[in-house]
NUKOL-737292 format. One record per atom (N, C-alpha, C): chain; residue in one letter; atom name; x, y, z. Coordinates in nm, 2 decimals, padded with zeros to 4 digits. Last residue first. Layout:
NUKOL-737292
+--------+--------+-------+--------+--------+--------+
! chaine ! residu ! atome !     c1 !     c2 !     c3 !
+--------+--------+-------+--------+--------+--------+
!      A !      a !    CA !      X !      Y !      Z !
...
+--------+--------+-------+--------+--------+--------+
This chain:
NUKOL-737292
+--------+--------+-------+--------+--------+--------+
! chaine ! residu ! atome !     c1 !     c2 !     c3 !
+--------+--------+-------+--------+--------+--------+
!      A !      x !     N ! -00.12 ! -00.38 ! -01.15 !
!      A !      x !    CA ! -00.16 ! -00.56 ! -01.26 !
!      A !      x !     C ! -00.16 ! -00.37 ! -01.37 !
!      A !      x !     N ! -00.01 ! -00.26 ! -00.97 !
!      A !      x !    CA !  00.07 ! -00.36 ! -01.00 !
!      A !      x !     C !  00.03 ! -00.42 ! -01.14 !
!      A !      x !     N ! -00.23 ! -00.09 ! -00.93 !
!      A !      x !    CA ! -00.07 ! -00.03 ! -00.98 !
!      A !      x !     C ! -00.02 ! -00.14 ! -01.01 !
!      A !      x !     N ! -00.48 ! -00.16 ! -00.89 !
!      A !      x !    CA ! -00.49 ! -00.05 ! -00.98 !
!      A !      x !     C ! -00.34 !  00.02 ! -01.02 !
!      A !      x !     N ! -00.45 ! -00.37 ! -00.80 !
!      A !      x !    CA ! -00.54 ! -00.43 ! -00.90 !
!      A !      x !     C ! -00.50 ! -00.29 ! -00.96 !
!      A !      x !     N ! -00.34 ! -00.34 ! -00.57 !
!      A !      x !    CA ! -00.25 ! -00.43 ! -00.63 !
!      A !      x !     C ! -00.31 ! -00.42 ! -00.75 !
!      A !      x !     N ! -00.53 ! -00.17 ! -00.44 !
!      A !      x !    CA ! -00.39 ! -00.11 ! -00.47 !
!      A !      x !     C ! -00.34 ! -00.23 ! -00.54 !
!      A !      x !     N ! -00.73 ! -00.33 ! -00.35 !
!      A !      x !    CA ! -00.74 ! -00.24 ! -00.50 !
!      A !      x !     C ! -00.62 ! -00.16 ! -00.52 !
!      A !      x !     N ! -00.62 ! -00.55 ! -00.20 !
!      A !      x !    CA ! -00.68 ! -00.57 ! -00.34 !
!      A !      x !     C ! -00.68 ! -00.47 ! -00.44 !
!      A !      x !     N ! -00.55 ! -00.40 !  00.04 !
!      A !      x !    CA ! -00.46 ! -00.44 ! -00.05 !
!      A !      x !     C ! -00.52 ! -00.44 ! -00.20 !
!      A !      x !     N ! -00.80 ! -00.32 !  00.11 !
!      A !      x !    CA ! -00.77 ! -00.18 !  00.02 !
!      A !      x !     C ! -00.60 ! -00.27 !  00.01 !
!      A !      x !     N ! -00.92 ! -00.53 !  00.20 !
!      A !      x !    CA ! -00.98 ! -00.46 !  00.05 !
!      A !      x !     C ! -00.91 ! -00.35 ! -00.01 !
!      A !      x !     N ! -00.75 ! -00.61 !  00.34 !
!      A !      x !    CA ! -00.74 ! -00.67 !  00.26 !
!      A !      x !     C ! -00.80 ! -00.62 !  00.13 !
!      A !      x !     N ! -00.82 ! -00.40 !  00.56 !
!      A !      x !    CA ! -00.65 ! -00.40 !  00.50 !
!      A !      x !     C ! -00.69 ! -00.47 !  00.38 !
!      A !      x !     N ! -01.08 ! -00.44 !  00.58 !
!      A !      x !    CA ! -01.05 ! -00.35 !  00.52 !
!      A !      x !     C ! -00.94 ! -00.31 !  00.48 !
!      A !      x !     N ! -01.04 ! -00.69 !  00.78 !
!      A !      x !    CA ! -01.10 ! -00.67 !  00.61 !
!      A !      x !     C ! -01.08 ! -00.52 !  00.52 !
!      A !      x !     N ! -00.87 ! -00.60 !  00.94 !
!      A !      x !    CA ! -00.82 ! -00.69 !  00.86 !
!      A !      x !     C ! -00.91 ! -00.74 !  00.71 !
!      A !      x !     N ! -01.04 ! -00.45 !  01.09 !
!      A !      x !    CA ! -00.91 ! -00.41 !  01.08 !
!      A !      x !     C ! -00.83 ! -00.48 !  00.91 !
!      A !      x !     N ! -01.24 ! -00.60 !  01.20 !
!      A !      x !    CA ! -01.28 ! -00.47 !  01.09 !
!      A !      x !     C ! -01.17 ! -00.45 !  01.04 !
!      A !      x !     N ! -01.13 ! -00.78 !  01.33 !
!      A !      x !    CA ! -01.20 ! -00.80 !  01.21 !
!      A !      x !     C ! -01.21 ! -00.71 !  01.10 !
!      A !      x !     N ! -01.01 ! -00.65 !  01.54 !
!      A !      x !    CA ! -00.91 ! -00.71 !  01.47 !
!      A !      x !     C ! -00.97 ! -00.72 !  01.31 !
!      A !      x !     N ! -01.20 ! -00.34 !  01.59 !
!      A !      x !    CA ! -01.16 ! -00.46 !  01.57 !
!      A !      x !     C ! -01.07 ! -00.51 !  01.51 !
!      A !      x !     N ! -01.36 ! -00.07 !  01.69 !
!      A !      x !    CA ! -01.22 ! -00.11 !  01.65 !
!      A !      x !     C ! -01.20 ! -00.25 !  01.67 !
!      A !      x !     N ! -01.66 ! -00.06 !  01.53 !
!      A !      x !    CA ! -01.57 ! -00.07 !  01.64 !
!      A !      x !     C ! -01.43 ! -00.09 !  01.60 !
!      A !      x !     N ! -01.81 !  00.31 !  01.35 !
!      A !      x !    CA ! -01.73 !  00.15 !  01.33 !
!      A !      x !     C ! -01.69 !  00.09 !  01.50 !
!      A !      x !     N ! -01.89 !  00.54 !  01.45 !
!      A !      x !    CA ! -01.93 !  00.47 !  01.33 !
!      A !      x !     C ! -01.92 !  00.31 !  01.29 !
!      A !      x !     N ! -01.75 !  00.68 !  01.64 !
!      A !      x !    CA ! -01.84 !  00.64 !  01.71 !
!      A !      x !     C ! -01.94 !  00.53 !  01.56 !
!      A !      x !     N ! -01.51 !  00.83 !  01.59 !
!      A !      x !    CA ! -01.65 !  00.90 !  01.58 !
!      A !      x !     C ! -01.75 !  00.84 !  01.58 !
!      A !      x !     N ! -01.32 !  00.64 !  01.71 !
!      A !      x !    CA ! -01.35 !  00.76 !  01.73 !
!      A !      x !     C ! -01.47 !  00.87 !  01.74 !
!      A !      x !     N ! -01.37 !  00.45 !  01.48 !
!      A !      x !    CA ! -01.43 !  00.42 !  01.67 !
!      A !      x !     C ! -01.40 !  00.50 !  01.72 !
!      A !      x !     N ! -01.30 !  00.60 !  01.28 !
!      A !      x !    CA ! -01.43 !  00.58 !  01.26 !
!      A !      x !     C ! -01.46 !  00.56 !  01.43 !
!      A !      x !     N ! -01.00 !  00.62 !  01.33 !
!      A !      x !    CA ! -01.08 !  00.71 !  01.34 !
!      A !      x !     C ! -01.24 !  00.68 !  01.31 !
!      A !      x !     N ! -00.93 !  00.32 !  01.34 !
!      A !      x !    CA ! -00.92 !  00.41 !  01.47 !
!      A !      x !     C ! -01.02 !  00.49 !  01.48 !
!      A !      x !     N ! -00.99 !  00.28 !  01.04 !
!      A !      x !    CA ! -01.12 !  00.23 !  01.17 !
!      A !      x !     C ! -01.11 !  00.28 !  01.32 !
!      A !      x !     N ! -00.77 !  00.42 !  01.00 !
!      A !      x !    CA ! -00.95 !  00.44 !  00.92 !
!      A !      x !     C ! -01.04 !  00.40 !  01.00 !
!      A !      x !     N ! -00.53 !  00.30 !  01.08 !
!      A !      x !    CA ! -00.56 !  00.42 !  01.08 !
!      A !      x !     C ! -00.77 !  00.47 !  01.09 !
!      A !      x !     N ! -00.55 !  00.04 !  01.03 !
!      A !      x !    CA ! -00.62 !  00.02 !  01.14 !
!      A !      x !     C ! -00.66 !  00.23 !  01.17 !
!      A !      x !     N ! -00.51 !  00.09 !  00.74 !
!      A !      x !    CA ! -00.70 !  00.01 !  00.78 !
!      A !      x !     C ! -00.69 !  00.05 !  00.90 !
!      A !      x !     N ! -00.27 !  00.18 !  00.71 !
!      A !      x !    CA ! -00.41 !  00.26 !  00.66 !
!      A !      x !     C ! -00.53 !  00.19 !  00.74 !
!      A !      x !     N ! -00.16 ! -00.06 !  00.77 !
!      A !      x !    CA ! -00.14 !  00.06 !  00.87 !
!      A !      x !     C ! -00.25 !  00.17 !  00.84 !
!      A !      x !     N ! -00.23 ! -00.24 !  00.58 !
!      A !      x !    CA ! -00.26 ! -00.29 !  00.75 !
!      A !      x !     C ! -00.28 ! -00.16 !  00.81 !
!      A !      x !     N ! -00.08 ! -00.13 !  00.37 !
!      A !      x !    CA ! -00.26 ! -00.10 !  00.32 !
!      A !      x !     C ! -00.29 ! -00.16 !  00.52 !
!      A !      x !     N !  00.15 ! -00.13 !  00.42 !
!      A !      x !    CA !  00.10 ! -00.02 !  00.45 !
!      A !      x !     C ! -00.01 ! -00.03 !  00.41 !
!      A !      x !     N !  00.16 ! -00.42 !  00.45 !
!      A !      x !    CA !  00.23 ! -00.32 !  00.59 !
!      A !      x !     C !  00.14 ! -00.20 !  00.57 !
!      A !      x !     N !  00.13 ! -00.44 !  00.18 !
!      A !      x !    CA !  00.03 ! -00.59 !  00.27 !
!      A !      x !     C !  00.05 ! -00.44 !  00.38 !
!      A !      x !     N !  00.34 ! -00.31 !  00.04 !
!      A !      x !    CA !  00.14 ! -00.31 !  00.01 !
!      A !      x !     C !  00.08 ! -00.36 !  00.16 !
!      A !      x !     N !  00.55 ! -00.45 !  00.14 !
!      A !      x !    CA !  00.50 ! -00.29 !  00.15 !
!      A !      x !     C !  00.38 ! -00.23 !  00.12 !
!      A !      x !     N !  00.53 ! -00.67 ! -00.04 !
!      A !      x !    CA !  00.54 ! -00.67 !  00.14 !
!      A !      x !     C !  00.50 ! -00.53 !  00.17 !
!      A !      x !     N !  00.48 ! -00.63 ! -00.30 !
!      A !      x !    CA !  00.38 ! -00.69 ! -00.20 !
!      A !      x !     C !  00.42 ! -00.67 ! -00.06 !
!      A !      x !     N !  00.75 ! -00.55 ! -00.33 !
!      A !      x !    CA !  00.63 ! -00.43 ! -00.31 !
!      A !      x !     C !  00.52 ! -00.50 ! -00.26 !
!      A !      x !     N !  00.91 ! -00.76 ! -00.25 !
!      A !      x !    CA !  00.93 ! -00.66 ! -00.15 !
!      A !      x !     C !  00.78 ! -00.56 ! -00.17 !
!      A !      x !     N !  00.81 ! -00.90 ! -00.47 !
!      A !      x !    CA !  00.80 ! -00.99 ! -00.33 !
!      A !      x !     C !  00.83 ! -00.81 ! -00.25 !
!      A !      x !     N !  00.94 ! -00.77 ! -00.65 !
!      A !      x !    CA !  00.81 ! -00.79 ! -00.63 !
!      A !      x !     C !  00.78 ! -00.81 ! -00.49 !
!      A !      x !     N !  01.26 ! -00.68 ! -00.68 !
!      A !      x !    CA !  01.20 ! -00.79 ! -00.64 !
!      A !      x !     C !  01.11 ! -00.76 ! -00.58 !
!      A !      x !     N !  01.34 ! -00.51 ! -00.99 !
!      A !      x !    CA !  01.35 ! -00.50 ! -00.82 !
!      A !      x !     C !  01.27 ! -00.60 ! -00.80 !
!      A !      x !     N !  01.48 ! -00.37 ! -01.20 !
!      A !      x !    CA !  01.46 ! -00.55 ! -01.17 !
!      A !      x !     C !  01.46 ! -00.59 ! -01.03 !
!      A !      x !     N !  01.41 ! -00.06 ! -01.34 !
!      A !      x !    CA !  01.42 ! -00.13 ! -01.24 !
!      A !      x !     C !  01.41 ! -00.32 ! -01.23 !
!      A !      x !     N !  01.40 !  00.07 ! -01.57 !
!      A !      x !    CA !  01.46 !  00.00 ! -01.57 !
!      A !      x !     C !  01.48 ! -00.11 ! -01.45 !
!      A !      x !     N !  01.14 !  00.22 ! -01.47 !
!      A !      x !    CA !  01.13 !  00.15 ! -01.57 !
!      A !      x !     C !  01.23 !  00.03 ! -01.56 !
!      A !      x !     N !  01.31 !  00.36 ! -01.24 !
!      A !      x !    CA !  01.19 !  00.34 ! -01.22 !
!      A !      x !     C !  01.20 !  00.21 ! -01.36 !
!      A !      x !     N !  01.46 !  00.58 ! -01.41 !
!      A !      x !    CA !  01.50 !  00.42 ! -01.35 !
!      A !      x !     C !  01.43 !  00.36 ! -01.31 !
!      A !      x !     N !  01.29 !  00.69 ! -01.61 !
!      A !      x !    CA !  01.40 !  00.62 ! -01.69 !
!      A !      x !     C !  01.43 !  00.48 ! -01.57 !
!      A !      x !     N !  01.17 !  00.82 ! -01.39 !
!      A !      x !    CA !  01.08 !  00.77 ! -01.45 !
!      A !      x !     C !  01.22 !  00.61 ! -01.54 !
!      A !      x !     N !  01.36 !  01.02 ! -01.31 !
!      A !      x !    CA !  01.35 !  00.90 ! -01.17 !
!      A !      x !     C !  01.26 !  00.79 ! -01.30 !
!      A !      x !     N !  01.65 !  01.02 ! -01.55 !
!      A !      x !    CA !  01.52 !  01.10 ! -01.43 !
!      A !      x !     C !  01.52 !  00.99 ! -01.43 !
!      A !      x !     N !  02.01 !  01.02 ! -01.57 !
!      A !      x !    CA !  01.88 !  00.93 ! -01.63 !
!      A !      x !     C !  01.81 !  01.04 ! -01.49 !
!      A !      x !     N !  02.27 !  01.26 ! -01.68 !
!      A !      x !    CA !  02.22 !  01.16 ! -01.54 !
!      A !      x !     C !  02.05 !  01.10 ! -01.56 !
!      A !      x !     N !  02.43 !  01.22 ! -01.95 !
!      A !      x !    CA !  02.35 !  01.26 ! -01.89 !
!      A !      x !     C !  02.30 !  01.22 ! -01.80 !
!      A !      x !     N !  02.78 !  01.06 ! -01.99 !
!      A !      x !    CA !  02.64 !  01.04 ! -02.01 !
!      A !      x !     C !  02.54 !  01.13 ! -01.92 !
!      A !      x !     N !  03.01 !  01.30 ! -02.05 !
!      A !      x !    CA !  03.02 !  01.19 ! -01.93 !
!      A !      x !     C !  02.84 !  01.21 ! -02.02 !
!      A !      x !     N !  03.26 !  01.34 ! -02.30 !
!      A !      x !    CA !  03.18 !  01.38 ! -02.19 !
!      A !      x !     C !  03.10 !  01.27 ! -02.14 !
+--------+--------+-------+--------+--------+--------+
């Protein structure tokens, strides 16, 4: 008989996927969160929408997504 089909955890583990791509998909989607957050903040009048504001708060919420899944 044929080997049981492995769950997502088993491949997940076994994975030898190249890093370089989850850092790329951290950097894209913690960018797309920040400008989301400060849209809605210069919406409700709390924050401006800035390149600045935009790009420190990508970089803070890279940081703590790298610090609390990767490391």
């Amino acid at each position: 008989m044929s080997e049981e089909p492995k769950g997502i955890r088993e491949g997940v583990e076994e994975s030898k996927g190249d890093p370089r791509l989850v850092l790329l998909l951290n950097a894209v989607l913690s960018g797309w969160f920040a400008w989301v957050v400060v849209w809605g903040l210069d919406r409700l009048g709390a924050a401006a929408l800035t390149a600045v504001n935009v790009a420190t708060l990508a970089v803070v919420i890279f940081g703590v997504t790298y610090v609390a899944v990767l490391r």
